[in-house]
N, C-alpha and C positions, 0 to 999 in steps of 0.2 A: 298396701292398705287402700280402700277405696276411699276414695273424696267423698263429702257430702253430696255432691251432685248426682254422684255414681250410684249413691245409695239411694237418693231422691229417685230416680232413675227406677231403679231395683223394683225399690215399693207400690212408684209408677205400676208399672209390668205386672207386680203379683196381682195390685187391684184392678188391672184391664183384664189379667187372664179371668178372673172369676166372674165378673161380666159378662167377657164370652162364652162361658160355658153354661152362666145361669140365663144368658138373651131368653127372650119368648118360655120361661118354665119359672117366672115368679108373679106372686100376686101382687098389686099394690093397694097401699091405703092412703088415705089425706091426713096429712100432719097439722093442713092448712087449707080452707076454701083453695080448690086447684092446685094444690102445692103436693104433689107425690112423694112417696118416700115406698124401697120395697127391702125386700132381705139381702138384696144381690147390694144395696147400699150400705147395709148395715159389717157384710160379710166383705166386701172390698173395704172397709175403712179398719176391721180388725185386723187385718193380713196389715195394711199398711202400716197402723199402730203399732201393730207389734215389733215390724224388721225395723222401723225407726226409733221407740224406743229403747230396743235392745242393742242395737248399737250406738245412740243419743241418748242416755241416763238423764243426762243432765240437762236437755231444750224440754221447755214444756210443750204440751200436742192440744191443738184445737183443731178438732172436725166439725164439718156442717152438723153428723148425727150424735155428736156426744149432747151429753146431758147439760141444759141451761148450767149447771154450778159446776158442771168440769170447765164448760166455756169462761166463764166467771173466772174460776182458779184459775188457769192458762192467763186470761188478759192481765192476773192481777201481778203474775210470778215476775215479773221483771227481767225475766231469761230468754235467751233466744229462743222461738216458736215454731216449730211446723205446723202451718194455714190449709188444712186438707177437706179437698172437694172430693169423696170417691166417686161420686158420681156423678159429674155436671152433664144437664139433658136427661133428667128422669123421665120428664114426660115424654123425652122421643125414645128411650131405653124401653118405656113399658109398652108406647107401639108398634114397637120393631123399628123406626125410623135410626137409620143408623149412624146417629150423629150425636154422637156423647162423648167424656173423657173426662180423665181423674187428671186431678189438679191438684200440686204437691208446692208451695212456697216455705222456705224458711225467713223468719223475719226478724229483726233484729234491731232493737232502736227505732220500730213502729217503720221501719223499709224492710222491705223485700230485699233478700241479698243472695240465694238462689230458686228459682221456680222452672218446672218441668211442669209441662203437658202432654198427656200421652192417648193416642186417638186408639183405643184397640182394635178397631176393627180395621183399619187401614197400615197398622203397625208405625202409628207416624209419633216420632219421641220429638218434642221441640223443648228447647233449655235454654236456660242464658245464668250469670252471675252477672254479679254486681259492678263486677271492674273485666266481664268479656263481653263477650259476643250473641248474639242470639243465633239459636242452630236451629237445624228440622234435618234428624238421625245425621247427626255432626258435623253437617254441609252450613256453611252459615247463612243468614238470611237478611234480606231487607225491607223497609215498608216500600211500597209503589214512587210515591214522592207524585201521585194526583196532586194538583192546583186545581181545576175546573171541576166544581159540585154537577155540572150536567154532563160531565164524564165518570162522573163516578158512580162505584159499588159501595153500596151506605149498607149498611146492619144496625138491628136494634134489637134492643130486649124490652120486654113488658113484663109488669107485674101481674101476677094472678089476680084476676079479680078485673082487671081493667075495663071500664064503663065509656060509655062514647061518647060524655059529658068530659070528659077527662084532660088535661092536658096534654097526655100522651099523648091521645090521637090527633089534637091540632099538630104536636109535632110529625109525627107520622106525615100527616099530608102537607103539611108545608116541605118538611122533605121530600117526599115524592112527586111533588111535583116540580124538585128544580132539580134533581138527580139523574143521573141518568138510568139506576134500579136499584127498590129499596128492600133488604131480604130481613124475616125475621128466622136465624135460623135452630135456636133452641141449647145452644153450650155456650154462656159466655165467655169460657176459655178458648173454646174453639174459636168464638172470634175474634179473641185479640191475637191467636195464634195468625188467623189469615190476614189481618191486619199486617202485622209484622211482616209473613212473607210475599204478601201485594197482592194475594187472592180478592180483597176487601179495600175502601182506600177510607173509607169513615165508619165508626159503632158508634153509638151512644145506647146509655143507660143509665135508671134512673130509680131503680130498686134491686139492683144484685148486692149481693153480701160479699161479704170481704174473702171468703174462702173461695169464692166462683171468680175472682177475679186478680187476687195476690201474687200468684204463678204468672198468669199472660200478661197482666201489669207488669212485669219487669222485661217478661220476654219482648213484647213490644214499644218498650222504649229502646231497650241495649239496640232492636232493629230498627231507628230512628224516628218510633213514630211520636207525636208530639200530645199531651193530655192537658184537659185542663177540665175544672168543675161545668155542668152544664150551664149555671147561672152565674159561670166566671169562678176567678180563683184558681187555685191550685188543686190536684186530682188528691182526695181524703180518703187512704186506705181503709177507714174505718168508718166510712160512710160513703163509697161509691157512684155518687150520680156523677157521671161524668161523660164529656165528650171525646174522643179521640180519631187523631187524622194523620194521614202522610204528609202534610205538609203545614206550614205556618198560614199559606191562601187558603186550603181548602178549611182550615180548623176558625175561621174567620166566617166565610162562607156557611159554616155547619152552627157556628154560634147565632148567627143570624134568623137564620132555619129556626132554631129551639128558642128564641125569645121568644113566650107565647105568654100571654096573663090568664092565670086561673079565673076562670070566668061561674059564676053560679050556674 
């Protein structure tokens, strides 16, 4: 019988393959000022619904593209959940930029207890549970364990819509200019995945949704990387600003960076 993880896995793969077969031949529309959505999202997250709840009866399913009141019912059922992104990196999907990936977490008493990230165009599967390991195609993986912000590879994400009055962007440039380079690269799953395997040594973010980030939220903690709120506190699966780093110095150094006061 397959594990959950296996299955996670599974659904991973059916909603990468449809991806790559719809790349460059779907149209897109705005759900949201800048906020993409196309059919190849709507089409990978049915494949995925299906083989999970057909073998999971009983987990309720929140995806990014279901409807406001299925989200609603899923948050309210009290059952264990699959948190699915079919396609994190729409805007680079409808480009052609080939840096997207479906994001599959089960959650369970408001934790993550297992999350897959699956890169299709690269065939790269990264996993972890609750009480293992974090992997990339079943090899196991670690964060970098960077100290020094002016060695480091920092990632970020922005919200659509973002203004230059903003506080993002004081973050932005307070971090790049004591980093040693600072990328924004368009999957937040993608980069907690590289975080975890040392590709990355600091993200932060300060408007992804809980479905873009549930899966490499576990994955890279089980790979030791260390999280906390941007403005302190503990990392809120259900409200995502947050910081994460390889290490205790550099996630010190990165909190420093991001004190910025909202200014008029």
């Amino acid at each position: 019988m397959l594990s959950i993880v296996d299955s996670a896995c599974e659904a991973a793969q059916a909603g990468g393959k449809i991806l790559r077969e719809r790349l460059g031949k779907v149209a897109a529309r705005e759900k949201g000022p800048a906020d993409l959505v196309t059919d190849a999202d709507l089409a990978s997250q049915n494949a995925i619904e299906q083989l999970l709840t057909s073998r999971f009866p009983d987990f309720a399913f929140l995806g990014e593209e279901s409807s406001p009141a299925d989200r609603d019912a899923a948050a309210r059922s009290g059952r264990p959940m699959w948190v699915v992104d079919p396609l994190d990196g729409t805007a680079n999907f409808v480009h052609g930029l080939l840096s997207f990936s479906v994001s599959i977490a089960l959650v369970e008493d408001n934790q993550p207890t297992v999350g897959v990230v699956f890169d299709p165009m690269l065939n790269s599967m990264y996993a972890a549970t609750v009480d293992g390991p974090a992997t990339k195609n079943h090899k196991p993986i670690s964060c970098s364990g960077c100290e020094d912000i002016g060695q480091a590879m920092v990632c970020c994400s922005f919200r659509p819509g973002v203004q230059r009055g903003d506080v993002e962007v004081s973050q932005f440039l307070n971090v790049l200019e004591q980093s040693q380079s600072l990328r924004r690269l368009g999957s937040a799953a993608l980069n907690l995945c590289y975080l975890a395997e040392g590709c990355l040594d600091a993200y932060w973010a300060n408007s992804v949704k809980t479905w873009d980030v549930a899966a490499g939220y576990l994955i890279a903690q089980r790979a030791g990387v260390h999280f906390s709120g941007v403005s302190g506190g503990s990392f809120d699966l259900w409200n995502p600003q947050f910081v994460a780093t390889s290490s205790s110095t550099l996630q010190a150094a990165m909190q420093a960076c991001l004190k910025v006061s909202n200014q008029p």
